[in-house]
N, C-alpha and C positions, 0 to 999 in steps of 0.2 A: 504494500500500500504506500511507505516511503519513496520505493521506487516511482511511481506513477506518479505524485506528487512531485518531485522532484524533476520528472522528467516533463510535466507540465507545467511548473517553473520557467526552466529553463527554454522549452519552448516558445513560451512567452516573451521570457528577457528576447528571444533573437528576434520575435517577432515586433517586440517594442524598438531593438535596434534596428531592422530594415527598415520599421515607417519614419523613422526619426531619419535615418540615410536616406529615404526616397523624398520624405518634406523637406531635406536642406540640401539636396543635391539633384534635384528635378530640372532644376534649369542646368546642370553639368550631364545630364543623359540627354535632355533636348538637346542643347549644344552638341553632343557626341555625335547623335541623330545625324544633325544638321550637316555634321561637319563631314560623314559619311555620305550624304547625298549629293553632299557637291552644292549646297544650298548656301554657304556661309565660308569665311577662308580668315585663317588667323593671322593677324597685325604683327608680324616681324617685327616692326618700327617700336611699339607698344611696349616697353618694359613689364606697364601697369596688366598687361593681358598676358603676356609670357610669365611672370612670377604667378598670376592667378591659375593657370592651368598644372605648373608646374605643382603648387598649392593642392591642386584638384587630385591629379595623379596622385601623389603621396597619403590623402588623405583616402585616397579609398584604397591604398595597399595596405591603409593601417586597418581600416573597417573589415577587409577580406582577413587579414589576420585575428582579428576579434572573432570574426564569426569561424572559423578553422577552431579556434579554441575552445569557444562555445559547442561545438561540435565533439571534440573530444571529453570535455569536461561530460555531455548526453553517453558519449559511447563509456566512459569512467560507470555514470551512474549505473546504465542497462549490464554493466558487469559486476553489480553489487562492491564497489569502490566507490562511497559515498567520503566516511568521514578520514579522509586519507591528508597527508599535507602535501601532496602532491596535485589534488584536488584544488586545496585552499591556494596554492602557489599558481595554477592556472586559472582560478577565480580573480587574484591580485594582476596576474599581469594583464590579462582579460579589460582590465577597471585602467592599471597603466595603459593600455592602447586605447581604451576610449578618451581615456585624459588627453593621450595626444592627438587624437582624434577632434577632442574640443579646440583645442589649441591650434590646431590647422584648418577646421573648419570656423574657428572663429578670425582666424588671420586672411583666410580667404574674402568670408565678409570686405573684414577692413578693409584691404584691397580694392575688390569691387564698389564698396562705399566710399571711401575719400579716394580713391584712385582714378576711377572710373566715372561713376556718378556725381563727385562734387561734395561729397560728405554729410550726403542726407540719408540717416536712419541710423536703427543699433546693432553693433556686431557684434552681437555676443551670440552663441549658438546655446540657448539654452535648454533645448533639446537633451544636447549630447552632453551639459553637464548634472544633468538629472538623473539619467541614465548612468554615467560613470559613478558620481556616488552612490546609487541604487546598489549595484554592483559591488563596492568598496564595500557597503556595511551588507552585503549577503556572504563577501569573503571575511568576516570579522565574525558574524554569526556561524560560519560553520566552523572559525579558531575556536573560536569558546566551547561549540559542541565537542571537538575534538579533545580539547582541553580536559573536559569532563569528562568522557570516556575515557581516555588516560585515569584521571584522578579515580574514578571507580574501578576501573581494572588495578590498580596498585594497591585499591582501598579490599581490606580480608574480611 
């Protein structure tokens, strides 16, 4: 029953990280779209449009490594490898890649906002940092389970 639970957790978390990836990055798959059809063609000249793409790339290698982890941490649990620290250490780096993840999708903003458009709106993606601490204190909550299981296996 743990298992299930767990494993529909986790489901979730990916599922809350792709719509949060597809609501701050819809205009970077149009773009992609666009840029595949031959409809659109990138500004050389543009610093401010070269650093933003470059920006883009990095941020979704970091998002495909989250979700690769997310993925493993599911295949952990369906192996009955729950309260493991192997587990909690791909919960933590998991929470580290979304951090950078904010951190590149919020520098992207900026970009686009004072770069591009003239410095009208807010870059912060708070999305993705709602999500990383979500993350942070679900890898803290399974420390402390761990923690405890320890302490009652030691306990006679």
């Amino acid at each position: 029953m743990m298992k299930k639970r767990l494993n529909i957790y986790c489901v979730w978390l990916i599922t809350a990280c792709i719509i949060a990836l597809l609501s701050n990055h819809w205009d970077t798959a149009m773009w992609c779209y666009n840029l595949g059809k031959g409809t659109v063609s990138i500004n050389f000249d543009s610093p401010w449009e070269l650093s933003k793409i470059a920006l883009w790339a990095l941020d979704l290698n970091i998002i495909l490594f989250a979700g690769i982890l997310f993925v493993i941490i599911i295949r952990n649990i369906n192996n009955s490898v729950v309260f493991e620290w192997m587990n909690i250490r791909f919960f933590r780096f998991t929470a580290f890649a979304l951090f950078i993840h904010f951190i590149l999708s919020s520098a992207t903003n900026m970009v686009e906002i004072w770069g591009i458009q003239g410095g009208i709106g807010d870059p912060i993606d708070y999305y993705a940092l709602v999500i990383t601490l979500f993350v942070l204190v679900i890898a803290e909550v399974f420390a402390i389970g761990l923690r405890l299981k320890e302490e009652q296996e030691l306990t006679i």
